[in-house]
N, C-alpha and C positions, 0 to 999 in steps of 0.2 A: 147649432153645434159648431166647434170651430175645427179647424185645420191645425193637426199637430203638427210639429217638428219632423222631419225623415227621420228615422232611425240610425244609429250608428251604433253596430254590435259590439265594435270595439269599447265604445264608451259606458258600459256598464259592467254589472258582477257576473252577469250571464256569460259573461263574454269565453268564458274559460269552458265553456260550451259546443264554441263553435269547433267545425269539421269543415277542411276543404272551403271553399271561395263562396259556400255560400251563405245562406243566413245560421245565425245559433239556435239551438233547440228552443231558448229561451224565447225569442224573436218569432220563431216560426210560429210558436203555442200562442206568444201576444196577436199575433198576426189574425191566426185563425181565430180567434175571439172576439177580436175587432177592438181591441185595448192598444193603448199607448205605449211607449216604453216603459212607463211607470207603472205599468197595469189597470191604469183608469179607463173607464168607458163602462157601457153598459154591456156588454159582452152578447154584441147581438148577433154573432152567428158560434158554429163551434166547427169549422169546417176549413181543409184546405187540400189542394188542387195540384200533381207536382208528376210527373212522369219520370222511367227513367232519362239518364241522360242529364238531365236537370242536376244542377248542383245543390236542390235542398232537397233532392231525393233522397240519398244516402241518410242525411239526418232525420227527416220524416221516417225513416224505416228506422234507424236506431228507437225514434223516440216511441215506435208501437212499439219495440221489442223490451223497450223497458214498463209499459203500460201506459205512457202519456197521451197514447193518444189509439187509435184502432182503423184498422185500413181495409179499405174494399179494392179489387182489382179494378185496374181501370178499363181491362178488356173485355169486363164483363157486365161495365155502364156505361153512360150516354158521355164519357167527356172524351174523346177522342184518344184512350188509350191510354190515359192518367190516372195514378192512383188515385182515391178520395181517401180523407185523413180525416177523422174527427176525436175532439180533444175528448179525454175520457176525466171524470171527478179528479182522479187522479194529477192529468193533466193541469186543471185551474188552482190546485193545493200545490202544486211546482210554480204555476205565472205568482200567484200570491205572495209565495215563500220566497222566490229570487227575483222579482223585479226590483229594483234599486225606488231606493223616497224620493218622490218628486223636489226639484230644487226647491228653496225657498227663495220666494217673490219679496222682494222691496214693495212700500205700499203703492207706489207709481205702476208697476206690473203688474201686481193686482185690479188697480181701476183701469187700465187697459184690457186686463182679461176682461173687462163685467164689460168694458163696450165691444168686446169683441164676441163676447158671449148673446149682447142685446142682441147681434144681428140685424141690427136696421140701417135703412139707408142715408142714416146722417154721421159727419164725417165726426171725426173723434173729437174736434173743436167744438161742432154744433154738440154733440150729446152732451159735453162736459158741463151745459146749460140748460140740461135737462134736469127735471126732478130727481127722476132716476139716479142720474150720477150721483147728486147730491145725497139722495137719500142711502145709497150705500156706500159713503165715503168710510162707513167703519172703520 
């Protein structure tokens, strides 16, 4: 798996979301699911971590009170006095509906995704000499 882009809240539709200096509702919900800005990934957790004080508290508390997401005290679990936040059905029908379409790639960005995707440790020269390249120049 590769390494996305950092997020910038600003730069998408989400963005009219956000509250105060810290991340957008939108962001937060991607965050806790382990999805990208675009909303890709496999969505392998549904959880996030935020006390008060914190500047994505406020929005994690918006986003239970609208139902995106459902909160347990943090005083009354093991993370040191942080709420825990987990994304609810509801929540992943919001990341779906307003994560912005991934750019579109030039064929060139494409075949660099596939050697960045192969993961191995030959350099993007050597792989270009590989079957593999070859074979999915589609």
């Amino acid at each position: 798996m590769h390494e996305q882009a950092h997020f910038a809240p600003d730069r998408h539709r989400g963005s009219e979301f956000c509250e105060g200096g810290g991340m957008s509702e939108l962001h937060i919900l991607q965050h806790a699911l382990g999805v990208d800005q675009f909303g890709r990934g496999e969505q392998h957790r549904s959880h996030f971590v935020t006390g008060p004080g914190s500047d994505d508290h406020p929005t994690s508390m918006a986003l239970t009170e609208r139902g995106l997401m459902k909160r347990w005290d943090g005083a009354t679990l093991q993370f040191g006095g942080d709420d825990f936040f987990r994304v609810t059905d509801a929540g992943r029908a919001f990341v779906a509906e307003h994560s912005p379409p991934p750019p579109k790639l030039t064929r060139s960005q494409r075949r660099y995704q596939r050697y960045l995707d192969a993961d191995c440790s030959l350099t993007f020269r050597e792989w270009l000499g590989t079957s593999y390249a070859k074979d999915s120049a589609a």
